[in-house]
C-alpha positions in Angstrom: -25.6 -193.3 -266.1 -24.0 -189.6 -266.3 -27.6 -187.9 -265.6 -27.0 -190.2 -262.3 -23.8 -189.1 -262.1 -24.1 -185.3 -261.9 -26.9 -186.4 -259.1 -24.4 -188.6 -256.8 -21.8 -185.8 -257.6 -24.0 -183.2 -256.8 -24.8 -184.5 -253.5 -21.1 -185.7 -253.1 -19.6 -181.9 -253.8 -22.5 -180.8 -251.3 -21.1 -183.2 -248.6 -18.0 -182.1 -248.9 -18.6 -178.3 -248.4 -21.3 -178.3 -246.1 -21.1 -181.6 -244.2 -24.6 -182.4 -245.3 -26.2 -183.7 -248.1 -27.9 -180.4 -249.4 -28.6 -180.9 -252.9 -28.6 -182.8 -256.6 -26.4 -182.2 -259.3 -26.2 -179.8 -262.2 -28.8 -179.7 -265.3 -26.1 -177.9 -267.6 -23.0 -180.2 -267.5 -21.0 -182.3 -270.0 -19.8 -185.4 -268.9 -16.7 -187.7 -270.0 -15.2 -190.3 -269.4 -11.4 -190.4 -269.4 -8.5 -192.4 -268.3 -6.7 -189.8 -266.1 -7.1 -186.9 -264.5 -5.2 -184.3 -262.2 -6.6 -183.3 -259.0 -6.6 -179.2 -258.0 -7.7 -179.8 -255.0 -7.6 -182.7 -252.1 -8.9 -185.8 -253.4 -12.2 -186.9 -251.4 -13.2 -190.4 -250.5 -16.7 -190.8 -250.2 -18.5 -193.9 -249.0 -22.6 -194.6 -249.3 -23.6 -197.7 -246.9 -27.4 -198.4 -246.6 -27.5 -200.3 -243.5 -30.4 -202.1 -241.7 -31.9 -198.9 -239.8 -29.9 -196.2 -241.4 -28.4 -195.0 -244.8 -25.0 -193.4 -244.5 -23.0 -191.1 -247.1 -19.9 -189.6 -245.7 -16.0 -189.9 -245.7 -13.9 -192.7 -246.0 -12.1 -193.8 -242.9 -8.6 -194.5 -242.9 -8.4 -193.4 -246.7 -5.1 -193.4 -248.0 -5.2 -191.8 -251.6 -3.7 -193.3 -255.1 -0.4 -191.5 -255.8 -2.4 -190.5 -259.2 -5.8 -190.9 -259.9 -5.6 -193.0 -263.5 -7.5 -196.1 -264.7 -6.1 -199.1 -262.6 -4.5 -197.5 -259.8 -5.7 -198.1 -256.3 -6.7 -196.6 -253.0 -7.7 -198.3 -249.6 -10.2 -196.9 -246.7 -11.2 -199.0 -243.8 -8.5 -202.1 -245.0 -10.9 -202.1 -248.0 -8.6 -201.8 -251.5 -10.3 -200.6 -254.6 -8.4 -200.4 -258.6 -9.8 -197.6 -260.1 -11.4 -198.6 -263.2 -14.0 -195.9 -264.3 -13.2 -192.2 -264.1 -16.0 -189.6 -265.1 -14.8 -186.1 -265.5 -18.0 -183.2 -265.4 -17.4 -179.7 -267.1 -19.8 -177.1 -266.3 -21.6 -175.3 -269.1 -23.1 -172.9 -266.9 -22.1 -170.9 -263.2 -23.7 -173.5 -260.9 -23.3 -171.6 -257.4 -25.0 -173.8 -255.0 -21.6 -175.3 -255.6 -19.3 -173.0 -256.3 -18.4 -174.1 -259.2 -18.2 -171.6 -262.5 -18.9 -172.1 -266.0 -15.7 -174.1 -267.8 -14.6 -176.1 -264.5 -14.5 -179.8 -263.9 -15.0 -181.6 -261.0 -14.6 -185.6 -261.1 -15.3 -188.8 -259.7 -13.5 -191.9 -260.2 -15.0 -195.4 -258.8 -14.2 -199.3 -258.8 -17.5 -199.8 -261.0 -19.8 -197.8 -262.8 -22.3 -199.2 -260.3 -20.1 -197.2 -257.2 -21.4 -193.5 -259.0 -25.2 -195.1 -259.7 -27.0 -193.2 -256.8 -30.1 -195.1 -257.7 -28.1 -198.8 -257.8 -29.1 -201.4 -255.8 -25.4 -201.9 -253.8 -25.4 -202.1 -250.3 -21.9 -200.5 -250.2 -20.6 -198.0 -252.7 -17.0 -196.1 -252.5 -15.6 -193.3 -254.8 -13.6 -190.8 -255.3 -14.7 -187.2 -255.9 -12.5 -184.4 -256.8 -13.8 -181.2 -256.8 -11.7 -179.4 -258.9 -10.0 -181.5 -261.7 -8.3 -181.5 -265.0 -9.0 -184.3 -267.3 -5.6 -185.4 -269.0 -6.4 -187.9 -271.4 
């Protein structure tokens, strides 16, 4: 699951800077998985729907963030509600530049399921949360 996680993060973080999906994830990162974590930077809400004729990975609409992003807090987008239950937390071992990200930093993602950060799962729908810059706290 984390090797699919640095992919789906990696082509998260790439969304998020370039508006397009432009890459996969790091080969030299640690992941863990924690029960909090405090956001650096705006929190991102990222949404994957595969749809009869088209596949679509972009923001959330109408996205109203948790007040703290910790294991069994919630957040909505489009009238959809969603309890954050799994929270992975990524520190980079190495400068990874195609995403500006330097050796030592975390970014995060924190989901519903471990299923929502599976880019090769077989949901129709998957929502996350990805936060670029992040500090895990416990």
């Amino acid at each position: 699951m984390m090797g699919l996680f640095r992919t789906l993060a990696g082509l998260s973080f790439g969304l998020v800077l370039s508006g397009v999906i432009c890459g996969v994830g790091p080969a030299h990162a640690r992941d863990v998985r924690v029960s909090a974590v405090s956001n650096l930077v705006p929190i991102k809400c990222l949404v994957y729907s595969e749809g009869w004729f088209s596949t679509i990975m972009g923001p959330c609409s109408n996205f109203k963030a948790p007040p703290r992003i910790v294991l069994g807090t919630s957040f909505s987008e489009s009238g959809n509600e969603h309890t954050i239950n799994v929270i992975v937390a990524t520190q980079m071992e190495t400068d990874y530049p195609e995403m500006s990200i330097k050796a030592g930093e975390w970014y995060c993602a924190a989901a519903e399921t471990e299923a929502d950060l599976d880019s090769n799962g077989q949901q129709k729908r998957r929502t996350w949360l990805f936060i670029p810059k992040c500090v895990p706290l416990r």
